[in-house]
KEVEX-506433 format. One record per residue (C-alpha): residue number from 1; residue in one letter; x, y, z. Coordinates in nm, 2 decimals. Example, Ala and Ser with C-alpha at 12.3 -4.5 7.8 and 13.67 -1.06 7.14 Angstrom:
REM KEVEX-506433
pt k:1	r:A	px:1.23	py:-0.45	pz:0.78
pt k:2	r:S	px:1.37	py:-0.11	pz:0.71
END
This chain:
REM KEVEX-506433
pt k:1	r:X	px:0.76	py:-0.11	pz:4.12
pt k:2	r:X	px:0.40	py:-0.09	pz:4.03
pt k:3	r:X	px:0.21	py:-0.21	pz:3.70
pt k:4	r:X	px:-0.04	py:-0.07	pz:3.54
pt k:5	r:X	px:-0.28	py:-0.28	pz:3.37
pt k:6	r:X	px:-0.58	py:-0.27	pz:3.23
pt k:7	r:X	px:-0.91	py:-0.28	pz:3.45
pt k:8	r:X	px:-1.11	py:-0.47	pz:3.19
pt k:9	r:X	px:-1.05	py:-0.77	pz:2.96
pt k:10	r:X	px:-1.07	py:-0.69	pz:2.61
pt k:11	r:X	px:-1.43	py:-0.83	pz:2.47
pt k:12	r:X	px:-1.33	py:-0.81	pz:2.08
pt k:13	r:X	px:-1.07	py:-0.91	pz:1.91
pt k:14	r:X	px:-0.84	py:-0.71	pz:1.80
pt k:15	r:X	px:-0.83	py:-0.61	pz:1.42
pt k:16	r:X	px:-0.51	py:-0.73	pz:1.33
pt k:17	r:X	px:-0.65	py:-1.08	pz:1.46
pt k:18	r:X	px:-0.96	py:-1.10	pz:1.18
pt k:19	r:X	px:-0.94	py:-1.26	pz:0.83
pt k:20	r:X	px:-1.06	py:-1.01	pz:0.55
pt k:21	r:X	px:-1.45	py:-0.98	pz:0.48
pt k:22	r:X	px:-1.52	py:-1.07	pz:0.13
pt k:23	r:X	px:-1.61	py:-0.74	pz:0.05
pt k:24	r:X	px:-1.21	py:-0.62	pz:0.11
pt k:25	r:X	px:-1.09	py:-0.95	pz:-0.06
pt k:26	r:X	px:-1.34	py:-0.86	pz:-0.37
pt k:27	r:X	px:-1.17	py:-0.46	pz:-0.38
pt k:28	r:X	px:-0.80	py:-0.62	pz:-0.36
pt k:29	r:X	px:-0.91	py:-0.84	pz:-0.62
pt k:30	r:X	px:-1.03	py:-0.55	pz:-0.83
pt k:31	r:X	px:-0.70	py:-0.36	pz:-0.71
pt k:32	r:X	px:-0.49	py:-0.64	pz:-0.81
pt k:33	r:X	px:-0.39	py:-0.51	pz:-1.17
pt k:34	r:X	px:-0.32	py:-0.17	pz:-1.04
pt k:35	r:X	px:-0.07	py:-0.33	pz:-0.72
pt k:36	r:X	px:0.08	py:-0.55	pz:-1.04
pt k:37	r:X	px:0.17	py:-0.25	pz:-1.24
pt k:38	r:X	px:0.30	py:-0.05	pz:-0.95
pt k:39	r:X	px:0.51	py:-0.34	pz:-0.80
pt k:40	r:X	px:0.68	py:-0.33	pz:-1.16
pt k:41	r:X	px:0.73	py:0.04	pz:-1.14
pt k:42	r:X	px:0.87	py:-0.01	pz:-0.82
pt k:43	r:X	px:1.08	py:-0.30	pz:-0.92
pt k:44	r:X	px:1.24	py:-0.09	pz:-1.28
pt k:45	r:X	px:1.27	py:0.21	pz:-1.02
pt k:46	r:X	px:1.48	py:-0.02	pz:-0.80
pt k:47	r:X	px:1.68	py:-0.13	pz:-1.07
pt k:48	r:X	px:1.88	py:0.19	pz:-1.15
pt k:49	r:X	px:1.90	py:0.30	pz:-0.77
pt k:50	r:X	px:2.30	py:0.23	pz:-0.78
pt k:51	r:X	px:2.34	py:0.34	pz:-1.16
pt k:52	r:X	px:2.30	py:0.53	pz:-1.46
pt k:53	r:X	px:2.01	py:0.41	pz:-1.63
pt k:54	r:X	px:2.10	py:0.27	pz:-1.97
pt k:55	r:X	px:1.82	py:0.33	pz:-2.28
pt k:56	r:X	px:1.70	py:-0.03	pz:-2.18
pt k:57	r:X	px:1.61	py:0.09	pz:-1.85
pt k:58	r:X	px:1.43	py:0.41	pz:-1.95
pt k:59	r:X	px:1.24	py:0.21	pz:-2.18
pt k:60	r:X	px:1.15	py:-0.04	pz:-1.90
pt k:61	r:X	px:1.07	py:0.30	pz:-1.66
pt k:62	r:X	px:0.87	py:0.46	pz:-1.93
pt k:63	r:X	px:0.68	py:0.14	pz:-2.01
pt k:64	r:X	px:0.63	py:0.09	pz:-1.61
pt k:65	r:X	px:0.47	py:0.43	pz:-1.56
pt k:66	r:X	px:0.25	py:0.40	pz:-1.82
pt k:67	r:X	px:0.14	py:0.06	pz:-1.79
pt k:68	r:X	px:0.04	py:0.20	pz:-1.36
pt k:69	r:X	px:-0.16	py:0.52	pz:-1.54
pt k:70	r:X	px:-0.39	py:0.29	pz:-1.75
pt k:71	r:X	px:-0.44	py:0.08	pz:-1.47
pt k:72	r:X	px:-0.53	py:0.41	pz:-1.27
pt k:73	r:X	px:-0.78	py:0.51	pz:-1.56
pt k:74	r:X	px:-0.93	py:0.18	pz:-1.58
pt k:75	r:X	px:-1.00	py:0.12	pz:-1.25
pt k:76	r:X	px:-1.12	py:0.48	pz:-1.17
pt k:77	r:X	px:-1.34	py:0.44	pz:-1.47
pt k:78	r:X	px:-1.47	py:0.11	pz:-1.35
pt k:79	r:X	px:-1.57	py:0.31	pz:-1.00
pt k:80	r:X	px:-1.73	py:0.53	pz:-1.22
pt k:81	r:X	px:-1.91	py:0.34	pz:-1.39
pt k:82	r:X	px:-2.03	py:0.11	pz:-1.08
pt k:83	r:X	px:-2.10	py:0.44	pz:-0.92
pt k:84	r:X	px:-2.33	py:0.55	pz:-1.19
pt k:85	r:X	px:-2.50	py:0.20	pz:-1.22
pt k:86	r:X	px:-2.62	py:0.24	pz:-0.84
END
Protein backbone atom coordinates (compact mmCIF):
# COMPACT_ATOMS: atom_id res chain seq x y z
CA UNK A 1 0.00 0.00 0.00
CA UNK A 2 1.44 3.32 -0.73
CA UNK A 3 0.75 6.88 1.03
CA UNK A 4 0.49 9.86 -0.31
CA UNK A 5 1.65 12.64 1.64
CA UNK A 6 2.38 15.87 1.29
CA UNK A 7 5.91 17.05 -0.21
CA UNK A 8 6.03 20.20 1.92
CA UNK A 9 5.38 21.07 5.57
CA UNK A 10 2.74 23.50 6.05
CA UNK A 11 4.45 27.11 6.90
CA UNK A 12 1.10 28.79 8.31
CA UNK A 13 -1.21 27.86 10.46
CA UNK A 14 -4.09 26.83 9.57
CA UNK A 15 -7.27 29.19 9.96
CA UNK A 16 -9.27 27.25 12.11
CA UNK A 17 -6.07 27.36 14.56
CA UNK A 18 -6.12 31.53 14.98
CA UNK A 19 -7.94 33.52 17.64
CA UNK A 20 -10.26 36.37 16.09
CA UNK A 21 -8.54 39.83 15.10
CA UNK A 22 -10.20 42.58 16.95
CA UNK A 23 -11.62 43.89 13.98
CA UNK A 24 -14.03 40.44 13.67
CA UNK A 25 -14.54 40.48 17.51
CA UNK A 26 -15.62 44.38 17.22
CA UNK A 27 -18.31 43.29 13.99
CA UNK A 28 -19.70 40.26 16.25
CA UNK A 29 -19.98 42.63 18.92
CA UNK A 30 -21.98 45.00 16.70
CA UNK A 31 -23.82 41.71 15.37
CA UNK A 32 -24.60 40.70 18.73
CA UNK A 33 -28.21 42.18 19.03
CA UNK A 34 -29.12 40.98 15.71
CA UNK A 35 -27.70 37.01 16.67
CA UNK A 36 -29.88 37.76 20.12
CA UNK A 37 -33.06 38.44 18.26
CA UNK A 38 -32.66 35.62 15.76
CA UNK A 39 -31.58 33.00 18.42
CA UNK A 40 -35.19 34.00 19.98
CA UNK A 41 -36.88 33.59 16.66
CA UNK A 42 -35.27 30.51 16.36
CA UNK A 43 -35.96 29.41 19.83
CA UNK A 44 -40.28 30.44 19.63
CA UNK A 45 -39.95 28.69 16.06
CA UNK A 46 -38.66 25.63 17.88
CA UNK A 47 -41.24 25.74 20.32
CA UNK A 48 -44.35 24.82 18.13
CA UNK A 49 -42.26 22.34 15.94
CA UNK A 50 -44.39 19.24 17.51
CA UNK A 51 -47.71 21.40 17.92
CA UNK A 52 -50.37 23.66 17.13
CA UNK A 53 -49.29 26.92 18.07
CA UNK A 54 -51.62 28.39 20.77
CA UNK A 55 -52.41 32.46 20.65
CA UNK A 56 -49.41 32.66 23.26
CA UNK A 57 -47.21 31.30 20.84
CA UNK A 58 -48.13 33.43 17.79
CA UNK A 59 -47.76 36.31 19.96
CA UNK A 60 -44.28 35.20 21.03
CA UNK A 61 -43.52 34.30 16.95
CA UNK A 62 -44.94 37.70 15.97
CA UNK A 63 -43.00 39.56 18.69
CA UNK A 64 -39.73 37.30 17.65
CA UNK A 65 -39.88 38.37 13.95
CA UNK A 66 -40.31 41.74 14.59
CA UNK A 67 -37.95 42.28 17.25
CA UNK A 68 -35.03 40.32 14.28
CA UNK A 69 -36.44 43.13 11.51
CA UNK A 70 -35.55 46.20 13.81
CA UNK A 71 -32.47 44.72 14.58
CA UNK A 72 -31.93 44.24 10.68
CA UNK A 73 -32.86 48.11 10.24
CA UNK A 74 -30.73 49.26 12.88
CA UNK A 75 -27.76 47.67 12.16
CA UNK A 76 -28.06 48.18 8.30
CA UNK A 77 -28.72 51.81 9.18
CA UNK A 78 -25.69 51.91 11.48
CA UNK A 79 -23.58 50.58 8.19
CA UNK A 80 -25.05 53.28 6.55
CA UNK A 81 -24.37 55.63 8.37
CA UNK A 82 -20.52 54.52 9.17
CA UNK A 83 -20.43 54.14 5.43
CA UNK A 84 -21.46 57.72 4.81
CA UNK A 85 -19.16 59.11 7.68
CA UNK A 86 -16.04 57.62 5.68
Amino acid sequence: MRHIVALQAVVTAASSDREPTAAELDAIERELPLISAEVELLDAEITVLDRAPSEMDTRRIRRARRKVLAARRALTNQATAMGASA
